[in-house]
C-alpha positions as CSV (number, residue, x, y, z in Angstrom):
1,X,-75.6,-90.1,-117.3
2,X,-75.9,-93.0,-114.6
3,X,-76.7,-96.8,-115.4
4,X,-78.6,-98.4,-112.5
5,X,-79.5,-102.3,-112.5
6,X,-83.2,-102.2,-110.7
7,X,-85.1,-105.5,-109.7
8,X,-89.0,-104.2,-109.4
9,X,-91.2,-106.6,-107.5
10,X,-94.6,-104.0,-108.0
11,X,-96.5,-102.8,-110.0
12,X,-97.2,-99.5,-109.3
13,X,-93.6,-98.9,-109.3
14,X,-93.0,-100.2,-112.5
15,X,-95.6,-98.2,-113.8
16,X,-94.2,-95.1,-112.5
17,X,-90.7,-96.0,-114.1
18,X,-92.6,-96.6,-117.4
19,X,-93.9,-92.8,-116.9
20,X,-90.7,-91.5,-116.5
21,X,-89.4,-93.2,-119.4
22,X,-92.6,-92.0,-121.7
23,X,-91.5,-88.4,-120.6
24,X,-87.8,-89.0,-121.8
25,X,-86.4,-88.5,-118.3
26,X,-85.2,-91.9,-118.1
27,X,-84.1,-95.1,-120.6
28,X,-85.2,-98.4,-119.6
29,X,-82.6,-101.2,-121.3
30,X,-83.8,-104.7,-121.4
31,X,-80.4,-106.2,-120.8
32,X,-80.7,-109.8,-119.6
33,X,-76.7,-110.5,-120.3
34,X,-76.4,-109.3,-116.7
35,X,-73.9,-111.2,-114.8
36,X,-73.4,-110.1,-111.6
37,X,-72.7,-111.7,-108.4
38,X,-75.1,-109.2,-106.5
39,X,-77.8,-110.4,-108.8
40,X,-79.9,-113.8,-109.0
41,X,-78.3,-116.6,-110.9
42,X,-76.0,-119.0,-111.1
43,X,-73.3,-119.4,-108.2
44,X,-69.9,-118.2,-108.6
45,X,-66.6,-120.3,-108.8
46,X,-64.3,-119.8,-105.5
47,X,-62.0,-117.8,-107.9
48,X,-64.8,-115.4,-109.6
49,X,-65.5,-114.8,-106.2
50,X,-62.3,-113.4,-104.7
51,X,-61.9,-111.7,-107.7
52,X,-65.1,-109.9,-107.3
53,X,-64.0,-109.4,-103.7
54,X,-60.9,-107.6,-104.8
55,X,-62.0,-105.6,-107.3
56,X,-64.9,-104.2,-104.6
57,X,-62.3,-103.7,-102.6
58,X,-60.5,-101.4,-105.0
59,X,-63.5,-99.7,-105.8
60,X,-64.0,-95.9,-103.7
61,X,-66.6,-95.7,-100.6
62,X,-69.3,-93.3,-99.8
63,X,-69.8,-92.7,-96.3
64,X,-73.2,-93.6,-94.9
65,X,-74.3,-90.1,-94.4
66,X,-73.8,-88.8,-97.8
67,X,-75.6,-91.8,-99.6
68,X,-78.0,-91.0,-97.4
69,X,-78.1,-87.5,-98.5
70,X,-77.7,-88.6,-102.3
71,X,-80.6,-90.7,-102.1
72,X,-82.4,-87.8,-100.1
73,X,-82.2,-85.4,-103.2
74,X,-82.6,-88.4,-105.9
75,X,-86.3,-89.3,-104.1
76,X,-87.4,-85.9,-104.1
77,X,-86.2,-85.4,-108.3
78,X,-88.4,-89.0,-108.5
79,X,-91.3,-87.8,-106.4
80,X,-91.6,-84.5,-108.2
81,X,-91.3,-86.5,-111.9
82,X,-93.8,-89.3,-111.3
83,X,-96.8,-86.7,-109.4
């Protein structure tokens, strides 16, 4: 299982996650105690952001090429659920 924070701004892709959600393939959590510096909101103090820094820093890459591929193979799993 993945958790994945998603901003929609449409409506026809909202109403595709709601399909996938009504066929059990996905869960959509209404969590509005989100606080993250990669999301809207309220501005970060100089040391919540250099600790957000280093702990990104810390955190494992992906090389361009495979996310690429990775989001190659999720789209098509997406495509295939929503037709």
């Amino acid at each position: 299982m993945q958790t994945l924070t998603v901003q929609v701004n449409n409506r026809n892709a909202l109403k595709a996650l709601l399909s996938l959600e009504e066929k059990h393939f996905i869960k959509i959590v209404d969590d509005t105690n989100l606080h993250s510096p990669a999301l809207p909101g309220n501005p970060l103090s100089l040391k919540a952001f250099k600790n957000w820094i280093a702990d990104t820093e810390a955190v494992s890459t992906l090389s361009l090429k495979d996310a690429k591929q990775k989001w190659a193979s999720k789209r098509k799993q997406l495509v295939k659920l929503t037709k």
